[in-house]
C-alpha positions as CSV (number, residue, x, y, z in Angstrom):
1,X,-7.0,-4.4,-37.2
2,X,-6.2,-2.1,-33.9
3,X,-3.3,0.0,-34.1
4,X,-1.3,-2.8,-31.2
5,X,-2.1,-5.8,-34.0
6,X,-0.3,-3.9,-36.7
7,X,2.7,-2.7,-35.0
8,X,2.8,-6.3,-33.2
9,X,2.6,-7.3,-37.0
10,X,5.0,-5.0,-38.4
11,X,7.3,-6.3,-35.4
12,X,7.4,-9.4,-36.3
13,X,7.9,-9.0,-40.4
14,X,11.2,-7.3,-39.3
15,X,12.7,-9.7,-37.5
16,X,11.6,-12.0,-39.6
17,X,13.7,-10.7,-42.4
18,X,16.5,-11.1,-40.5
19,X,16.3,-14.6,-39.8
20,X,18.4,-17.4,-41.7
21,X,16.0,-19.7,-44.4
22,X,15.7,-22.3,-42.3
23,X,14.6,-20.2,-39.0
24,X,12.1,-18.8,-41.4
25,X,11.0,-22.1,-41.9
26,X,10.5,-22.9,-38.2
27,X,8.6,-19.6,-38.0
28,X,6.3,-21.3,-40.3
29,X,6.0,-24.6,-39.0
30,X,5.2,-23.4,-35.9
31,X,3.0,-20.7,-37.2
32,X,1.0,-23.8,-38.8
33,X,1.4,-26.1,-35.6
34,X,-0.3,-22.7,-33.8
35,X,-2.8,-22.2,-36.8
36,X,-4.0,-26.1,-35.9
37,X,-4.0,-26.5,-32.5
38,X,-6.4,-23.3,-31.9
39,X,-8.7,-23.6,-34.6
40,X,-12.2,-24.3,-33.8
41,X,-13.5,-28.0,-35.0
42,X,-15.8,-28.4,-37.9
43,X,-18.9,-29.5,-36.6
44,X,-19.6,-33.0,-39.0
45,X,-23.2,-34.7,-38.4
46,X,-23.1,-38.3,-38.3
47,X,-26.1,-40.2,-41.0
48,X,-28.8,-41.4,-39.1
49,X,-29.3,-45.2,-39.7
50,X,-33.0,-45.7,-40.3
51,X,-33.9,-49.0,-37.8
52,X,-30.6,-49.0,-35.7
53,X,-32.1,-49.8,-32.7
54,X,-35.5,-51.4,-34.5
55,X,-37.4,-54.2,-32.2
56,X,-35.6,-52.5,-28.8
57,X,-38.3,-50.3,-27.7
58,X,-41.9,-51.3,-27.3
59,X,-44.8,-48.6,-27.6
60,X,-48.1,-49.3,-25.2
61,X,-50.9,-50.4,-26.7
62,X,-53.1,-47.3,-25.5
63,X,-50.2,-44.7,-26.5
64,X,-52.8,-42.7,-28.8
65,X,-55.7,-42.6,-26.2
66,X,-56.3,-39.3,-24.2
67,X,-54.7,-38.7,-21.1
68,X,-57.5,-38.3,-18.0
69,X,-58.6,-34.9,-16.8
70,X,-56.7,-36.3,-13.7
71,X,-53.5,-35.9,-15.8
72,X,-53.9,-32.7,-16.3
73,X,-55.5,-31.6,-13.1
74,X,-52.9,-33.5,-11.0
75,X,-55.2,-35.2,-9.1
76,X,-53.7,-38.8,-8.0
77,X,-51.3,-41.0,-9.6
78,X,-51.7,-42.8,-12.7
């Protein structure tokens, strides 16, 4: 910790000490409430469903073939 984090630290300790029980307790609720709202999101993957979108997608007959040297050269359209 930098020198500015511990005496911002220390800082707050004492007046902590000083509050009433339930002050103290708002400190920590909203210590908590600050703790939630800025801390970074797990990352969850969703399960892939094996054949979710089955039968919505048709593959060409000719998908395996070679592509033309004209593909490749990019000479006209296919």
């Amino acid at each position: 910790m930098t020198p500015q984090v511990l005496d911002t630290t220390s800082e707050v300790i004492t007046k902590l000490q000083t509050l009433p029980p339930e002050q103290k307790q708002q400190v920590l609720d909203f210590v908590e409430f600050l703790t939630q709202k800025y801390a970074q999101p797990e990352k969850t993957r969703k399960k892939r469903v094996l054949g979710l979108n089955r039968g919505k997608y048709r593959m060409s007959d000719d998908f395996n073939k070679p592509l033309p040297d004209e593909f490749w050269l990019g000479e006209g359209v296919i």
